[in-house]
C-alpha positions in Angstrom: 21.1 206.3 108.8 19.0 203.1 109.1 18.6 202.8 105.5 22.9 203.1 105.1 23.2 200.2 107.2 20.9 198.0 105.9 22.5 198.6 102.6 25.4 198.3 104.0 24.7 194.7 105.9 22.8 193.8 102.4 26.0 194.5 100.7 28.3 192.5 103.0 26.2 189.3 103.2 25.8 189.9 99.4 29.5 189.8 98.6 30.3 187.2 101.3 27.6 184.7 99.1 29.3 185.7 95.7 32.6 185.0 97.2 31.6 181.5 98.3 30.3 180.5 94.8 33.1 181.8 92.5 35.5 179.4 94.6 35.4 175.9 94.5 34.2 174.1 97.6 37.9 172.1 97.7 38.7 171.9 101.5 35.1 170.5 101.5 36.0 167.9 98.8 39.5 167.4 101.0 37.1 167.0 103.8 34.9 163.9 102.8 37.7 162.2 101.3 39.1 162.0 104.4 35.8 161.3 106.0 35.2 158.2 103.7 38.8 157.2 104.1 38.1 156.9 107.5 34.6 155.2 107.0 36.5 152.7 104.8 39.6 151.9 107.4 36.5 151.4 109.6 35.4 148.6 107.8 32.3 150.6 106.6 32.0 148.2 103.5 31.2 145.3 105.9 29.0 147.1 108.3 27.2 150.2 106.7 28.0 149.6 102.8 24.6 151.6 101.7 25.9 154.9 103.9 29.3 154.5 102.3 28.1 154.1 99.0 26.0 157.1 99.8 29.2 158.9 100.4 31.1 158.1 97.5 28.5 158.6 95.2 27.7 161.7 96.8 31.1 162.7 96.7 31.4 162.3 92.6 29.2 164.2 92.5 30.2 166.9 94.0 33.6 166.3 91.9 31.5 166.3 88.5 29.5 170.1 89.9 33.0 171.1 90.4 34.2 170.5 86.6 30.8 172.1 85.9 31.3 175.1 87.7 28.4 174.7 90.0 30.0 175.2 93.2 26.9 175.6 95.5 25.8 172.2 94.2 29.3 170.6 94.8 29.3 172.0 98.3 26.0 171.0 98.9 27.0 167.8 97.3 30.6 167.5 99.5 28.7 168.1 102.9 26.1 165.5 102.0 29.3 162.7 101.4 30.4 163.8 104.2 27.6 163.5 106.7 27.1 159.8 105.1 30.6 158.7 105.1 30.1 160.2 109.1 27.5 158.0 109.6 28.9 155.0 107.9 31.8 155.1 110.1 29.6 155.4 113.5 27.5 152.8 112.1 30.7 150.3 111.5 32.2 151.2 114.7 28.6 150.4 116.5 28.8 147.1 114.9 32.2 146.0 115.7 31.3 147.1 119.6 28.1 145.2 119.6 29.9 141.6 118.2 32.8 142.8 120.7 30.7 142.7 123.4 28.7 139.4 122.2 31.8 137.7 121.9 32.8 139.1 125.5 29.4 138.0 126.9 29.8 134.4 124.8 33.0 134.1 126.7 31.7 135.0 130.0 29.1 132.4 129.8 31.2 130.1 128.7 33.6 130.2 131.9 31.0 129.9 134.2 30.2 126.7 132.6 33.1 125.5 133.0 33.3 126.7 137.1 29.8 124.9 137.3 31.6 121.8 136.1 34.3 122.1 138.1 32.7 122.3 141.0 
């Protein structure tokens, strides 16, 4: 009985893998493009440019695996673009808070300068 299961559990995860790598990993390609979309909208270029190149790159690829019919490599290859367009987007959207609040705190001080003056 033991032994039937096993085969049985060997035989599932063994056509679940197969499965995965005759189809192409295209919601995953959908998936980063969207991601780096977002990382560029973000102004990525300006604030993380070697992430999003990272992405992009990564992302081609993927594409190229694809047209070779190396699926496992272009979904390797599609997650990797899209963990760096992930972090390129952070990245940019760290940036743009951190001269946000500069320019808040440059204003600030700037104020009370002027209500030391006044006064």
């Amino acid at each position: 009985m033991k032994v039937w299961i096993g085969l049985l559990i060997g035989v599932i995860f063994g056509l679940t893998g197969c499965g995965n790598s005759i189809k192409p990993p295209t919601e995953k390609i959908a998936n980063a493009e969207l991601a780096i979309s977002r990382a560029q909208d973000n102004n990525a270029k300006d604030f993380a440019a070697i992430e999003l190149r990272q992405a992009q790159d990564n992302l081609q690829k993927a594409k190229q695996a694809i047209q070779d019919e190396e699926y496992e490599k272009a979904a390797r290859l599609a997650e990797q673009a899209l963990m760096d367009a992930s972090l390129a987007e952070t990245k940019a959207e760290s940036a743009k808070a951190s001269k946000a609040a500069k320019e808040m705190r440059e204003s600030v001080e700037t104020l009370q300068q002027e209500l030391e003056r006044k006064q």
